[in-house]
VOPA-382113 format. One record per residue (C-alpha): x, y, z. Coordinates in nm, 2 decimals, padded with zeros to 4 digits, always signed. Layout:
BEGIN
{xx:X, yy:Y, zz:Z}
...
// end
This chain:
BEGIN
{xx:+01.20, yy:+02.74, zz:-04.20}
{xx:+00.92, yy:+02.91, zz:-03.99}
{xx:+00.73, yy:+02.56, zz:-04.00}
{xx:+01.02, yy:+02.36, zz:-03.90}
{xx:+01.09, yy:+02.64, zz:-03.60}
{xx:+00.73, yy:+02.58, zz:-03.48}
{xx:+00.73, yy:+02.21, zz:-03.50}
{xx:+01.08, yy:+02.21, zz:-03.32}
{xx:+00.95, yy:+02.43, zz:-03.04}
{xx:+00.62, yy:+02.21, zz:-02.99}
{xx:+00.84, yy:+01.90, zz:-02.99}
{xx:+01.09, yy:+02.06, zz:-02.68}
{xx:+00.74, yy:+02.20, zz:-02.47}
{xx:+00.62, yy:+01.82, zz:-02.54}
{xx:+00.93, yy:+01.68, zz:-02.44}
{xx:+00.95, yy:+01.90, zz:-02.10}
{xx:+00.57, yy:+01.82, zz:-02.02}
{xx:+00.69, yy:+01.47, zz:-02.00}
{xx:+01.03, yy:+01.50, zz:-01.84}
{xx:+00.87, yy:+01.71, zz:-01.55}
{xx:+00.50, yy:+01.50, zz:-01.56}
{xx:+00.57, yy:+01.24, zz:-01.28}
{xx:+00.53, yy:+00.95, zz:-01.41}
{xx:+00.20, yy:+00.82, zz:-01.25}
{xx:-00.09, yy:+01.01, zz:-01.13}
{xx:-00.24, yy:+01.03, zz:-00.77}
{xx:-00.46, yy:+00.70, zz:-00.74}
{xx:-00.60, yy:+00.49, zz:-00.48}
{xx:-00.43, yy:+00.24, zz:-00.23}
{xx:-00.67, yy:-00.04, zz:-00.08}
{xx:-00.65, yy:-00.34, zz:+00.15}
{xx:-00.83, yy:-00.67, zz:+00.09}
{xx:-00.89, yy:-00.97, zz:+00.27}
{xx:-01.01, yy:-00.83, zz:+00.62}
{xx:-01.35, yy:-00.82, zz:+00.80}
{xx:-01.59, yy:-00.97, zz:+00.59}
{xx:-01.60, yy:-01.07, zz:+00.21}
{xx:-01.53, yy:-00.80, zz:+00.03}
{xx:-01.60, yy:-00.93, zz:-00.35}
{xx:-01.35, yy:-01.07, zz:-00.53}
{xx:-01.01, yy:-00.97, zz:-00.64}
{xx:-01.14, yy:-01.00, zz:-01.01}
{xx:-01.44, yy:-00.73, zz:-00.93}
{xx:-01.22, yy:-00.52, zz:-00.68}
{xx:-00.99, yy:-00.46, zz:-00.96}
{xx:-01.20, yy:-00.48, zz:-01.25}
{xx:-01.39, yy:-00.16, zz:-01.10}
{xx:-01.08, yy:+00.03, zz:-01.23}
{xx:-01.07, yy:+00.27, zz:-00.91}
{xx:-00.71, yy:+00.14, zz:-00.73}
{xx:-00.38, yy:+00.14, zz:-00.85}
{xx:-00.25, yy:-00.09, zz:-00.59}
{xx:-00.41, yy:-00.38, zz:-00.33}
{xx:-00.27, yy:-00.52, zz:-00.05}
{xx:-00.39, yy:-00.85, zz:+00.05}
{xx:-00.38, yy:-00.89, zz:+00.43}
{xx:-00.26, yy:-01.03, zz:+00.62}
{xx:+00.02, yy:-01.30, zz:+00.67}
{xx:-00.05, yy:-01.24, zz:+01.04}
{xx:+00.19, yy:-01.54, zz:+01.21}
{xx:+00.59, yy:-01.51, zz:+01.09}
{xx:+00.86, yy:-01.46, zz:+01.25}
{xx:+01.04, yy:-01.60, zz:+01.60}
{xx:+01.03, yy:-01.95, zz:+01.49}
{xx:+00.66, yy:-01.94, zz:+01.47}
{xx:+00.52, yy:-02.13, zz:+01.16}
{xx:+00.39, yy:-01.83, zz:+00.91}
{xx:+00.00, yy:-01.82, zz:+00.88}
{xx:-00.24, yy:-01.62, zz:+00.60}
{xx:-00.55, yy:-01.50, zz:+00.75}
{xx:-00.76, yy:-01.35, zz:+00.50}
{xx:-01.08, yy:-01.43, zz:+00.72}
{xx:-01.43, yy:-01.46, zz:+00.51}
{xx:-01.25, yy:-01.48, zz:+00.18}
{xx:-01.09, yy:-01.85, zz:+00.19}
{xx:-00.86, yy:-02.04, zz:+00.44}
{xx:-00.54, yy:-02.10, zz:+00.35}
{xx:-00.42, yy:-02.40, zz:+00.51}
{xx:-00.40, yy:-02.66, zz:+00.28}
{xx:-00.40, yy:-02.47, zz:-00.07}
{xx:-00.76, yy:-02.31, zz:+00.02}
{xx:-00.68, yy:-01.99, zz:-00.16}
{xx:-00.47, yy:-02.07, zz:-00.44}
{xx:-00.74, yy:-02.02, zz:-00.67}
{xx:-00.69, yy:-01.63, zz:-00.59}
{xx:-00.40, yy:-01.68, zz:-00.84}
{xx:-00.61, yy:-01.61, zz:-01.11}
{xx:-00.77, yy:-01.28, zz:-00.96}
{xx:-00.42, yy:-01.14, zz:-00.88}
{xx:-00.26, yy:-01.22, zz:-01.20}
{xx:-00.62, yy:-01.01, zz:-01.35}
{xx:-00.56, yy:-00.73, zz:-01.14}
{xx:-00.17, yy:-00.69, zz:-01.26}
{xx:-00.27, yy:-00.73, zz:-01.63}
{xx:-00.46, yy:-00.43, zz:-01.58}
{xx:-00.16, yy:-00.22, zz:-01.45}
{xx:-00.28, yy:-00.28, zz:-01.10}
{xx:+00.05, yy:-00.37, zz:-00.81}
{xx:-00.07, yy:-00.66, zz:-00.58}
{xx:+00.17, yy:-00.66, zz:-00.24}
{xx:+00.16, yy:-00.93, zz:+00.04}
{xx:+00.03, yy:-00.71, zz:+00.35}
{xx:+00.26, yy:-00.85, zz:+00.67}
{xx:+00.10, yy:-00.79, zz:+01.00}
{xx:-00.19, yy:-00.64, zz:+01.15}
{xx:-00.42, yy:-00.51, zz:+01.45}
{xx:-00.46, yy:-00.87, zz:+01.59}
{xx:-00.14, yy:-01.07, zz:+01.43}
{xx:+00.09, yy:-01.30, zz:+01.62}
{xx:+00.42, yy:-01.20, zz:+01.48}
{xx:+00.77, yy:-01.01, zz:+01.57}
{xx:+01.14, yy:-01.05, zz:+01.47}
{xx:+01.43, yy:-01.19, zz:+01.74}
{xx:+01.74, yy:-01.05, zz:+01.52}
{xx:+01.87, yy:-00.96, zz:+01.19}
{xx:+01.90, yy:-01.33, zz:+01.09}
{xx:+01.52, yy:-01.42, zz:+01.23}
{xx:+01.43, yy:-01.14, zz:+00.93}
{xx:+01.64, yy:-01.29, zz:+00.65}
{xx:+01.42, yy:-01.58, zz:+00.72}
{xx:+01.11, yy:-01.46, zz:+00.67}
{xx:+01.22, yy:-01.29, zz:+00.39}
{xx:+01.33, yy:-01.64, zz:+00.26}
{xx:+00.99, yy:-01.73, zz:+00.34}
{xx:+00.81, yy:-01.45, zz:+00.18}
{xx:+01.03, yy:-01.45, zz:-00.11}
{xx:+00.95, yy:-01.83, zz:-00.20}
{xx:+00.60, yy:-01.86, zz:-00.06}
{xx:+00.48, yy:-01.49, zz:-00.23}
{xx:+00.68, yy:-01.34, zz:-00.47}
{xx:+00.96, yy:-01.46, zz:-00.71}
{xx:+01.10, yy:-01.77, zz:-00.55}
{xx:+01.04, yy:-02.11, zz:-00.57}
{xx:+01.22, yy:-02.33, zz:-00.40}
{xx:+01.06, yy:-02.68, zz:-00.49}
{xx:+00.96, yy:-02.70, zz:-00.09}
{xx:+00.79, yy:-02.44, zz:-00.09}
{xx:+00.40, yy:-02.40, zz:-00.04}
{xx:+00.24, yy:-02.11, zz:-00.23}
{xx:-00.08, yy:-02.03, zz:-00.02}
{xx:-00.20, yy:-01.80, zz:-00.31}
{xx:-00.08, yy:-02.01, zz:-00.59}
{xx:+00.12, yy:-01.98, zz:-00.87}
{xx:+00.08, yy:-01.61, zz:-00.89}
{xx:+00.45, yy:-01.37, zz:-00.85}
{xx:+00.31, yy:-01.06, zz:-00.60}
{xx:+00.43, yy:-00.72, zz:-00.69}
{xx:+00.65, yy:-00.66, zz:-00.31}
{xx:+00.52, yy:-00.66, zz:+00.05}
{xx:+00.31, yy:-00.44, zz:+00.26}
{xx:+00.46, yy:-00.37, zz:+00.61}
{xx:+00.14, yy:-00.29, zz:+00.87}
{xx:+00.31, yy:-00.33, zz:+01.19}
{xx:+00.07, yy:-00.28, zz:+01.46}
{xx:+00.21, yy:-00.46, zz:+01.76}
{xx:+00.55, yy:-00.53, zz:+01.92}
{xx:+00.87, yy:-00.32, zz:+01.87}
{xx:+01.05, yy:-00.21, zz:+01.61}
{xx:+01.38, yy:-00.39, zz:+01.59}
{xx:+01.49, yy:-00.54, zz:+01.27}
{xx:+01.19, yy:-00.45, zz:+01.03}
{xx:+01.48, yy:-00.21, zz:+00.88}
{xx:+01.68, yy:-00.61, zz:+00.82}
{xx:+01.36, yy:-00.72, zz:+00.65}
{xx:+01.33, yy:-00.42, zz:+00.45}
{xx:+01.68, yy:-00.46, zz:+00.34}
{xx:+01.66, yy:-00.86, zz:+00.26}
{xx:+01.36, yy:-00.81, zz:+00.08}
{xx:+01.49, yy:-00.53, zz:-00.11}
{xx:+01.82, yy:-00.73, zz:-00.17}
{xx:+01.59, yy:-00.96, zz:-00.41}
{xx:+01.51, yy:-00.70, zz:-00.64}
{xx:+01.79, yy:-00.81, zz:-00.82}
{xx:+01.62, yy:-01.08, zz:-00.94}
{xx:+01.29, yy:-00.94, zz:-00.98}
{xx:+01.17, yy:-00.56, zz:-00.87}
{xx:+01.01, yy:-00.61, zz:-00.52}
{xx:+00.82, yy:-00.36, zz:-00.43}
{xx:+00.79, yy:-00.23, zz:-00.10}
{xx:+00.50, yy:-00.07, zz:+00.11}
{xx:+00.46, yy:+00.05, zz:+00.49}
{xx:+00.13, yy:+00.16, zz:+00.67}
{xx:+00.30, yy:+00.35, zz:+00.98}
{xx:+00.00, yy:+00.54, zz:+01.24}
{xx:+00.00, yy:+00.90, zz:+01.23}
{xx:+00.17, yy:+00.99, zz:+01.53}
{xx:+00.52, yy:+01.07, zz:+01.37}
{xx:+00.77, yy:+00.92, zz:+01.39}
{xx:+00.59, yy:+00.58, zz:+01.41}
{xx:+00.72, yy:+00.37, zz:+01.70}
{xx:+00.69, yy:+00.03, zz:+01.47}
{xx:+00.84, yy:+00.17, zz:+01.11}
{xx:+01.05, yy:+00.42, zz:+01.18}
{xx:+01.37, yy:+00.28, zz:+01.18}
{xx:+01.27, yy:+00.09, zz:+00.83}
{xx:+01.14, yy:+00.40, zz:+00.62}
{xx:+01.46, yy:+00.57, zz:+00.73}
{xx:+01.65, yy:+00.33, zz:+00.51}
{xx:+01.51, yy:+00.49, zz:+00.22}
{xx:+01.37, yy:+00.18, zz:+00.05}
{xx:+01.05, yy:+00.23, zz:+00.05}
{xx:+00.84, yy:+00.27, zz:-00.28}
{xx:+00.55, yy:+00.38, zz:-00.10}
{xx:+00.38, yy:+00.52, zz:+00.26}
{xx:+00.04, yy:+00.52, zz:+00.32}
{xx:+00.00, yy:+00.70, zz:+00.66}
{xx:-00.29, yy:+00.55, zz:+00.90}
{xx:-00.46, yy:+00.87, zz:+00.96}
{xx:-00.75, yy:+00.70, zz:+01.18}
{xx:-00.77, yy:+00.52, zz:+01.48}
{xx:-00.63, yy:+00.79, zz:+01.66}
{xx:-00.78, yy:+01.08, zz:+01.82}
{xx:-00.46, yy:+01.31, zz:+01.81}
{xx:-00.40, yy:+01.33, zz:+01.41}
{xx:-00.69, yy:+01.13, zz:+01.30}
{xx:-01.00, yy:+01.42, zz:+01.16}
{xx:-01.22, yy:+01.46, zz:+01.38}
{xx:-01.46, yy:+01.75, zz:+01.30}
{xx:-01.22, yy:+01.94, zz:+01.15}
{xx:-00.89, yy:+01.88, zz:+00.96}
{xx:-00.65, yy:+02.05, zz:+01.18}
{xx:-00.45, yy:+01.76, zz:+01.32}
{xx:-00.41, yy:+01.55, zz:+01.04}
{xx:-00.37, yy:+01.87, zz:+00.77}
{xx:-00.06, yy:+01.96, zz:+01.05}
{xx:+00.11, yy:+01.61, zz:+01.09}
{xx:+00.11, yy:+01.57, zz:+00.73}
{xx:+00.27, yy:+01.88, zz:+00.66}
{xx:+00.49, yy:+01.90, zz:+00.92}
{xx:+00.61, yy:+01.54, zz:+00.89}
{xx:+00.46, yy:+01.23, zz:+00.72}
{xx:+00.53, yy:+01.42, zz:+00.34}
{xx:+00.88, yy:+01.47, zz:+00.46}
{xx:+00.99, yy:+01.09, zz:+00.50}
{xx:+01.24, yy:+00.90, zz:+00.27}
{xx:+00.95, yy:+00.71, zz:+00.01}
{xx:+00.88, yy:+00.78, zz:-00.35}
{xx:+00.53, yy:+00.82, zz:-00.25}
{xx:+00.29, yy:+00.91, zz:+00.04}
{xx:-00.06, yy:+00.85, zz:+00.07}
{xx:-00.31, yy:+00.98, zz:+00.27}
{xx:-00.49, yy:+00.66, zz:+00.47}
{xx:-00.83, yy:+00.65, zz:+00.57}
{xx:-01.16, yy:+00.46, zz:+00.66}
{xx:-01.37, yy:+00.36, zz:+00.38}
{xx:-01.70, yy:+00.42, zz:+00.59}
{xx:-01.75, yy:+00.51, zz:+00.93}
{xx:-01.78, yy:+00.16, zz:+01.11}
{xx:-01.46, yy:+00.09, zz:+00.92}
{xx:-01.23, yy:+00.23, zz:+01.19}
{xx:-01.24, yy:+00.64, zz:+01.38}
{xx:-01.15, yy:+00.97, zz:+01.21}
{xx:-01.38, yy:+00.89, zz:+00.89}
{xx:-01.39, yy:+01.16, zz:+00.69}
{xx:-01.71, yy:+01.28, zz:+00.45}
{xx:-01.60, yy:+01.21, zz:+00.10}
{xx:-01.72, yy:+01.59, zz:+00.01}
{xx:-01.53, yy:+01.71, zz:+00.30}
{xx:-01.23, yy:+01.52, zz:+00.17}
{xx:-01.24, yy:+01.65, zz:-00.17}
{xx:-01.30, yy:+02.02, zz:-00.10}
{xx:-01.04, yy:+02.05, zz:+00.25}
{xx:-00.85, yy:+01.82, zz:+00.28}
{xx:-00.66, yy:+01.70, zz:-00.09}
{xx:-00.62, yy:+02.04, zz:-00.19}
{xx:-00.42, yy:+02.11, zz:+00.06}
{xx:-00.23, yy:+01.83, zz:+00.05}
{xx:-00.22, yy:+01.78, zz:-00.35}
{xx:+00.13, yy:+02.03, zz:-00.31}
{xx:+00.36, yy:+01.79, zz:-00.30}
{xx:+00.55, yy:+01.62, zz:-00.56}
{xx:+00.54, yy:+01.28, zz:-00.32}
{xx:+00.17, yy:+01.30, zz:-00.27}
{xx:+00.07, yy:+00.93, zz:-00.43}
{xx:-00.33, yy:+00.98, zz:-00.34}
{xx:-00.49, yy:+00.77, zz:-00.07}
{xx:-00.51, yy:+00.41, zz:+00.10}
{xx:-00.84, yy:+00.32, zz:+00.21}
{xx:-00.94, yy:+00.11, zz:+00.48}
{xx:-01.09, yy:-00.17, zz:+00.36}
{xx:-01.25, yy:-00.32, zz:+00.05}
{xx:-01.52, yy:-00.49, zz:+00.30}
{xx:-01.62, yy:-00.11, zz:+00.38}
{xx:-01.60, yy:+00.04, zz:+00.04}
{xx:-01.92, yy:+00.08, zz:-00.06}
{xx:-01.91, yy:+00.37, zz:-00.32}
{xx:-01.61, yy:+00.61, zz:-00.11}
{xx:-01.38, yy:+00.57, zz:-00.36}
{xx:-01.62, yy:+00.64, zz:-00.63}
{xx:-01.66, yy:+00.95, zz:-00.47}
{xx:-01.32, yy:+01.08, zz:-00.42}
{xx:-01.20, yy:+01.38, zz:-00.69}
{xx:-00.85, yy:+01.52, zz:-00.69}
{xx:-00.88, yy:+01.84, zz:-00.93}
{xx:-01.19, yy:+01.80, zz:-01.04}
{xx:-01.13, yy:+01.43, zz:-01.18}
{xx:-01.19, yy:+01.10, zz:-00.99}
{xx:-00.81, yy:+00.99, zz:-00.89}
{xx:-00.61, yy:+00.81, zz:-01.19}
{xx:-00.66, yy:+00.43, zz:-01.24}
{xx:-00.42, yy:+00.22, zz:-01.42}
{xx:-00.41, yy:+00.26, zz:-01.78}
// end
């Protein structure tokens, strides 16, 4: 009786490890595609240190304009130049890896006129990206299904990214699409706002650079305040902590010792805490070998 009382007990402490464990670790967010040739998708996600990549960007959608990829260096799109990164992406998601469109950027030509403007790109994206396809539909990555969409809304205003959300989420009933938004650190975000506050967003990896007034500079002050304050309060499974993966990457880069001993621990006290986006695969030369989270390097995918 005393052996079976033991073995019970040890089976309910298991059972609550796991119930209150979450259910992935703290990892790393990157984005691919920009600035240079950045190695392949194959390498960038056989090196086992991300748990998600964004490829950016689809940088020309919306308005009636006809949707462009721009993935620079890497390959050109137009007429089926990068559907051989089919192959890479369905690599990375065999190793537990989430691949998302990225939708946007610095330099993009791209806004939405009204709700129904936003239902069509999310046709679009749908059928050209993820789950769909519609026999008229060209697949500028190929054959490959994409894991959700990355919102890194840079420009413009920020009416009706809330009605993409939404669409985009409303094909999730077909198959899970995941969904991803890189607001700046200023909170709230002038661009994103409106569309993290409908709740469906799976993750939030907060631009902490590029801007003097929460970005680090020197010291940890600003950004250690905005991301208590606000950015680990918003409506998202998860928030991540985005940064530069070098210095020439983009301002407010932040020494990778410096990092691990003042900035994570303080911001490791969250249950929402996801780990960090970094800035790009072009200038990631090492910075997220570097990165420790409790005295481990941050959780790949099994």
């Amino acid at each position: 009786m005393a052996c079976q009382a033991k073995a019970l007990t040890l089976l309910l402490s298991i059972l609550v490890v796991s119930f209150c464990k979450p259910s992935d670790g703290a990892g790393i967010a990157i984005y691919w595609g920009q600035d240079g040739y950045g190695g392949s998708l194959y390498d960038t996600c056989a090196s086992g240190n991300y748990r998600f990549v964004n490829i950016a960007f689809l940088s020309i959608f919306g308005n009636g304009r006809n949707p462009r990829l721009n993935l620079e260096a890497n390959c050109d799109p137009n007429a089926g130049g990068c559907t051989w990164l089919s192959n890479g992406i369905t690599s990375c998601q065999k190793q537990g890896i989430k691949v998302l469109l990225s939708i946007g950027g610095r330099s993009g030509n791209y806004s939405l006129s009204s709700a129904d403007d936003a239902i069509k790109v999310a046709y679009y994206i749908w059928n050209s990206f993820l789950g769909g396809h519609e026999s008229s539909s060209f697949r500028p990555l190929g054959d490959a299904i994409l894991d959700g969409v990355d919102f890194y809304i840079d420009t413009g205003s920020g009416l009706y990214w809330d009605d993409l959300a939404r669409a985009l989420h409303g094909f999730s009933g077909q198959r899970k699409v995941y969904l991803a938004a890189a607001p700046q650190c200023l909170f709230p975000d002038e661009h994103l706002d409106t569309a993290i506050k409908t709740g469906l967003f799976d993750y939030v990896w907060v631009q902490f650079y590029n801007n003097p007034r929460c970005h680090y500079s020197g010291d940890a002050n600003n950004l250690l305040n905005g991301w208590k304050q606000s950015w680990i309060k918003v409506q998202a499974n998860q928030v991540f902590l985005g940064l530069p993966a070098a210095p020439q990457a983009a301002g407010g880069f932040i020494p990778v010792d410096v990092l691990n001993s003042q900035v994570l621990p303080s911001i490791n006290t969250s249950p929402k805490f996801g780990g960090v986006m970094l800035w790009n695969k072009y200038f990631d030369n090492e910075y997220s070998d570097g990165i420790i989270l409790d005295g481990t390097k941050l959780i790949s995918p099994a």
